[in-house]
N, C-alpha and C positions, 0 to 999 in steps of 0.2 A: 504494500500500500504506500503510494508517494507520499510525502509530506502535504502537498499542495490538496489530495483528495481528504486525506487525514483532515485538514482544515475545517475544508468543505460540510466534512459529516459533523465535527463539532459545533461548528456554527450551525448547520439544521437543526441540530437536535437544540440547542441555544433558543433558536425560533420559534422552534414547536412548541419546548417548555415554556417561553413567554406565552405564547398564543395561547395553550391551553392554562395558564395561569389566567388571561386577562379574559377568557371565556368564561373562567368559573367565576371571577368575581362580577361578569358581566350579568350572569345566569342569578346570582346572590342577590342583584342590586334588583332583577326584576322581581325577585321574589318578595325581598322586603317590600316594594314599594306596592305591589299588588297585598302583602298583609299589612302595609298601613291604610289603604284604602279601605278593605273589608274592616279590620278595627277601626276605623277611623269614621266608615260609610253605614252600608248596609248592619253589616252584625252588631257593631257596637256595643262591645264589649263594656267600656268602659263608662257605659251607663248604669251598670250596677255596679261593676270593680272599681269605677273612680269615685270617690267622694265627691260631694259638689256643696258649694257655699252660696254664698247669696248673689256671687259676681259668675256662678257657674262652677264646671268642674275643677278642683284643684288637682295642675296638671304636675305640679311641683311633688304628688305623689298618685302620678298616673299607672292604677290598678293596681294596688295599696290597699283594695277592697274595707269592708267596715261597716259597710252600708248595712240595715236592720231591716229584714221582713217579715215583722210581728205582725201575725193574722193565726186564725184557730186552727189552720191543717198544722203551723208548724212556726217557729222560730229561727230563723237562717240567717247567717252572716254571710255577706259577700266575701269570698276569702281572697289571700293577700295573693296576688299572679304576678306578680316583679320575679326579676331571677335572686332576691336575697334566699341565700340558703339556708338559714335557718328560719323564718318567717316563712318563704316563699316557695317560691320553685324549682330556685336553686339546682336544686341538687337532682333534678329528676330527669331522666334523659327523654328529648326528643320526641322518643316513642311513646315514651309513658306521659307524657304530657299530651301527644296527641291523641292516646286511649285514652284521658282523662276526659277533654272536651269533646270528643266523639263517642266515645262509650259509657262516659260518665265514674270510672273506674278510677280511686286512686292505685299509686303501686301497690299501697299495702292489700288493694285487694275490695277497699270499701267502695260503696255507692254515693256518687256525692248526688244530692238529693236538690228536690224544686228549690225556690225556683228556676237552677239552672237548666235551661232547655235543651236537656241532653237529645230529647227525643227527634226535636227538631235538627239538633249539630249533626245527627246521625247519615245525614243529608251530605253532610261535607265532603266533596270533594278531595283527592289525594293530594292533589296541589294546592288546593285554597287551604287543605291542614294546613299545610307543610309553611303556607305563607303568613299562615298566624302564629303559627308555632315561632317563626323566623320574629315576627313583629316583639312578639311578647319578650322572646329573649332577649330585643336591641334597647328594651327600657331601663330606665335606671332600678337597680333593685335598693328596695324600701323597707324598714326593718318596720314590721308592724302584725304582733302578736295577736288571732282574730279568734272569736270564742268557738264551740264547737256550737252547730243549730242541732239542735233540737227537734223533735215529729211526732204530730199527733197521728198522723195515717201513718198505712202499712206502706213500707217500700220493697218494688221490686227486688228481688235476687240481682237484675240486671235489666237495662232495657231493653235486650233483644241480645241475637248472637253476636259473635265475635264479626267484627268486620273486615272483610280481605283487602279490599281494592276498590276505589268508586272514583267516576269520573263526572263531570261535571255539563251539562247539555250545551249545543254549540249557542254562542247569541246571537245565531241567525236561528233559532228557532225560537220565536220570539215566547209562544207562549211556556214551552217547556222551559226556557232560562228563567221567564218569571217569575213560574212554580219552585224550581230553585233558588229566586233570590227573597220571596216572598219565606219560603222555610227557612233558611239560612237565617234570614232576618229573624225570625221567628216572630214574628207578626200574632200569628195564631194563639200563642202563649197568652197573649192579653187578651184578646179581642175572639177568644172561645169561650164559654159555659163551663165551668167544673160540676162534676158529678157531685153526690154526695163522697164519697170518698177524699176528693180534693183535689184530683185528680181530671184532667181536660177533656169534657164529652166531644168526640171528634165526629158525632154524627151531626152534631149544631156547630160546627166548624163557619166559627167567622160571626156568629151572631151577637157577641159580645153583652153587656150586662156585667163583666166583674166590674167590683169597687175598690178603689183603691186608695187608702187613708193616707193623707202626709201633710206638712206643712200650706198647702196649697187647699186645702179640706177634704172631698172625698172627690177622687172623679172617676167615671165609670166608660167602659171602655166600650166605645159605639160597635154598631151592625156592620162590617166593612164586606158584607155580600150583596148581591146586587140587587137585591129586594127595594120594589120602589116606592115603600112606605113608611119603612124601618130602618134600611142600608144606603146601599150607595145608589140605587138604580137611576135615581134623579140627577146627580152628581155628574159633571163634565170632567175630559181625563182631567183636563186644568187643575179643577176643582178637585180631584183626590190629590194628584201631585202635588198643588200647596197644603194641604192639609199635611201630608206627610214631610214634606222639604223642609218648610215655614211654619207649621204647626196653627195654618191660620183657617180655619174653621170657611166651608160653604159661606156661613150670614157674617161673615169676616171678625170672628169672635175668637178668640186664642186658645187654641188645646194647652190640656194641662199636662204635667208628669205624671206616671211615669213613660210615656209615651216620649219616644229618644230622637224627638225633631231636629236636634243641635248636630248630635250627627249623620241621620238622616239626610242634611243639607247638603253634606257631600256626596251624597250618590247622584253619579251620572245621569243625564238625562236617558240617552238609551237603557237605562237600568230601571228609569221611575218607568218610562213605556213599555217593559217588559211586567212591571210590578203589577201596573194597572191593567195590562191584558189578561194577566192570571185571574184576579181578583175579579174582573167581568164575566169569567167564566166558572167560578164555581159557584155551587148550588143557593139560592136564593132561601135567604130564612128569615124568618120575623121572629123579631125582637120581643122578649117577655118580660122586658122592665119599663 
């Protein structure tokens, strides 16, 4: 082998190892940025895991959890999702973090309980995990000891099997991405009926009627099915989209908490036009409060 060839292969190999160095941090930057979107947008994590004061959320300990939701199923603290290791999450790897908010599973094996909308994360996509997972670990981690909640109902063994593999519908298909960004958001979570158990009747899916106590007094969570007496049937897209974006009500009156408008404002338009084509397509229910 000449010297002059000799060269040659070091320098490719030189080339490549950059190339595929500045591929993977290429490949990392898109991933964060699409998990700061979904936390930041649609999922909105940080609507329960962030605190929030009277100027909004306090981002100075973003997802630092604490938040209290004292009602009769159950006593829950929003728990601390920073990477501090001994508070937080630290210490949990990747996987077990993404079986945590997908299957609802900590490592040691427990159930973490409502209100986390395990049922709906289950929906998650392998990449939109993997892009939250990415967000949650880029936060600053925040040393804050959160109580263990509490349950008056039974909880599942689990919410279902273990999950292999799941992928996410293309957003050219407008209605099936909406059905995905509608559950992902977990919309349904508020804006469904619990049975007596306390637990979410999914056959009145969308009819809304919970109440929801806090500083703000009680507000209850409207009919978002197409019903044109009760829900939205009368509603223009316009008119759901601000409602959701802007949190500014049809008769242009202000929706209340806990309804996650602030981050909601981020979601794309093509993403609210997906929302609202799912939502005019399922089953029409009237409202019983």
């Amino acid at each position: 082998m000449t010297s002059g060839f000799r060269k040659f292969l070091t320098a490719l190999a030189v080339g490549l190892a950059a190339f595929a160095h500045d591929s993977a941090a290429s490949d990392n930057d898109t991933l964060l940025k699409r998990g700061e979107y979904l936390m930041n947008g649609p999922v909105a994590c940080g609507n329960c895991h962030t605190l929030a004061g009277p100027d909004g959320p306090d981002y100075s300990r973003e997802l630092a959890g604490g938040l209290v939701f004292d009602a009769e199923p159950f006593k829950a603290y929003a728990a601390n999702i920073t990477p501090d290791n001994e508070t937080g999450i630290g210490a949990w790897s990747d996987a077990e973090l993404g079986k945590a908010i997908r299957e609802g599973l900590r490592p040691d094996g427990t159930l973490i309980g409502p209100p986390m909308p395990v049922p709906f994360y289950r929906a998650l996509s392998d990449e939109d995990l993997a892009a939250i997972v990415a967000y949650i670990r880029s936060v600053k981690p925040v040393t804050n000891e959160i109580p263990v909640s509490t349950y008056n109902i039974p909880l599942p063994p689990a919410y279902g099997p273990p999950i292999d593999s799941l992928s996410a519908p293309s957003p050219s298909d407008q209605l099936a991405y909406g059905e995905y960004l509608v559950t992902i958001s977990h919309c349904m979570e508020c804006h469904t009926p619990l049975k007596e158990d306390g637990h979410p009747d999914f056959d009145r899916l969308g009819a809304g009627g919970n109440e929801f106590p806090g500083p703000w007094g009680v507000s209850v969570s409207r009919n978002i099915t197409p019903d044109t007496e009760t829900g939205l049937g009368e509603w223009s897209d316009e008119e759901i989209k601000t409602a959701i974006a802007k949190g500014i009500s049809r008769d242009g009156s202000h929706l209340l908490p806990p309804m996650g408008f602030g981050y909601y404002a981020n979601i794309t338009e093509p993403d609210l036009d997906a929302m609202v084509a799912y939502l005019r397509s399922i089953p029409a229910q009237k409202s019983e409060h």
